[in-house]
C-alpha positions as CSV (number, residue, x, y, z in Angstrom):
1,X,-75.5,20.2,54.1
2,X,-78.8,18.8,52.9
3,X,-79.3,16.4,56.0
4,X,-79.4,19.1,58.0
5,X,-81.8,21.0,56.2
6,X,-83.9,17.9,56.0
7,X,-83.5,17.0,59.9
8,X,-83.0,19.9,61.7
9,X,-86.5,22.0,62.0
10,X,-85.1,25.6,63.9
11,X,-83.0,27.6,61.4
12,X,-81.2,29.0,64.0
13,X,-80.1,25.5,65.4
14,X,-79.3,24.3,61.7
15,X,-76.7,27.2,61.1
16,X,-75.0,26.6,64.0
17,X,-75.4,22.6,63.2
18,X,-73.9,23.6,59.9
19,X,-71.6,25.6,61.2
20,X,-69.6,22.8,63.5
21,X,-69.7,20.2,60.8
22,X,-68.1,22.5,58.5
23,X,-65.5,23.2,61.5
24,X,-65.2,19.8,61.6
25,X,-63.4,19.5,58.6
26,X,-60.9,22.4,59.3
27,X,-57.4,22.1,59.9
28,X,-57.6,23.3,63.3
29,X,-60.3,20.9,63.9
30,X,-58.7,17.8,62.5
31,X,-55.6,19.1,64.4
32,X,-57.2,19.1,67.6
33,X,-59.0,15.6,67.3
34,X,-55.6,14.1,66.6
35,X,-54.7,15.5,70.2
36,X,-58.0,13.6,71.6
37,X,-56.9,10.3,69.9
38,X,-59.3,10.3,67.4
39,X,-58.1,10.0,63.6
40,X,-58.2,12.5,61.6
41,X,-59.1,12.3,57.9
42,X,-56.2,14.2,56.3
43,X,-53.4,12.3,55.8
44,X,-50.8,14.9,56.7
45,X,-52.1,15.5,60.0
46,X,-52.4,11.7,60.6
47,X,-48.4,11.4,59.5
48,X,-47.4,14.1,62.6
49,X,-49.6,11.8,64.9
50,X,-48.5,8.3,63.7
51,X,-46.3,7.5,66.6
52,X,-50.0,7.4,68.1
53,X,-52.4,6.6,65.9
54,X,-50.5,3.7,64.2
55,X,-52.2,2.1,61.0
56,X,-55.0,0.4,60.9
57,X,-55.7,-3.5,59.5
58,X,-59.0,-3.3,58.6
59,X,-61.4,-6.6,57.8
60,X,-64.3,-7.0,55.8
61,X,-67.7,-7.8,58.3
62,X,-67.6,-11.6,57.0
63,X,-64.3,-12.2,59.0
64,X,-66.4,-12.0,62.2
65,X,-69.9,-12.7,61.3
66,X,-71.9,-13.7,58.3
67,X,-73.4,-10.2,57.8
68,X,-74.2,-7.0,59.3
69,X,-77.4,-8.0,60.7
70,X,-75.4,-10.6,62.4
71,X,-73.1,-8.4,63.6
72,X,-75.0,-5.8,65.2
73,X,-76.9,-9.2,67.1
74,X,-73.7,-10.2,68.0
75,X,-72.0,-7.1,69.3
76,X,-75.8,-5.2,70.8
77,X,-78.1,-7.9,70.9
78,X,-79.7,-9.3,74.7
79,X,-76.1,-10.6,76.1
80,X,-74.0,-9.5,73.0
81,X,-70.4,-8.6,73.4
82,X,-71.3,-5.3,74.9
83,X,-73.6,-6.7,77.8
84,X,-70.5,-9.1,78.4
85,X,-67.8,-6.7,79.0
86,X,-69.6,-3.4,80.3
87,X,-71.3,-6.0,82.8
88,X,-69.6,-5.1,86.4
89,X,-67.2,-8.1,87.3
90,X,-68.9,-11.2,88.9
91,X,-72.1,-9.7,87.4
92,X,-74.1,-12.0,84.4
93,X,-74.9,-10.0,81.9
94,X,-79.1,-9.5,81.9
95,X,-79.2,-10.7,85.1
């Protein structure tokens, strides 16, 4: 887990930071974040939760903008997608 090592300073807070990433990638864990609604990575535990976690059709970035720079504008720039819809109703986004 070199990235921790190179971005966490304590010791202390880097074991336990070690620790839950390597928990992570547990059955148990993966088990559990299937429960949450969030996919997991191993394939047999994404077969018991299909009837939730249906499969994805996944695009390349160019379908919806021309790269990622463009994208991130797009969705987190100054009235981007995100400003739109977590504006409360009636409300103009940047306003």
């Amino acid at each position: 887990m070199a990235w921790v090592d190179a971005n966490v300073a304590d010791a202390k807070t880097a074991a336990y930071a070690k620790a839950y990433l390597n928990y992570l990638f547990t059955d148990a864990a993966q088990e559990l974040e299937a429960q949450y609604g969030y996919r997991p990575f191993k394939t047999d535990i994404l077969a018991k939760h299909a009837a939730r976690l249906p499969p994805l059709a996944l695009f390349p970035i160019s379908a919806i903008a021309k790269d990622w720079e463009d994208a991130r504008e797009q969705f987190f720039g100054t009235n981007g997608i995100l400003d739109v819809i977590s504006a409360p109703p009636g409300a103009a986004a940047g306003t």
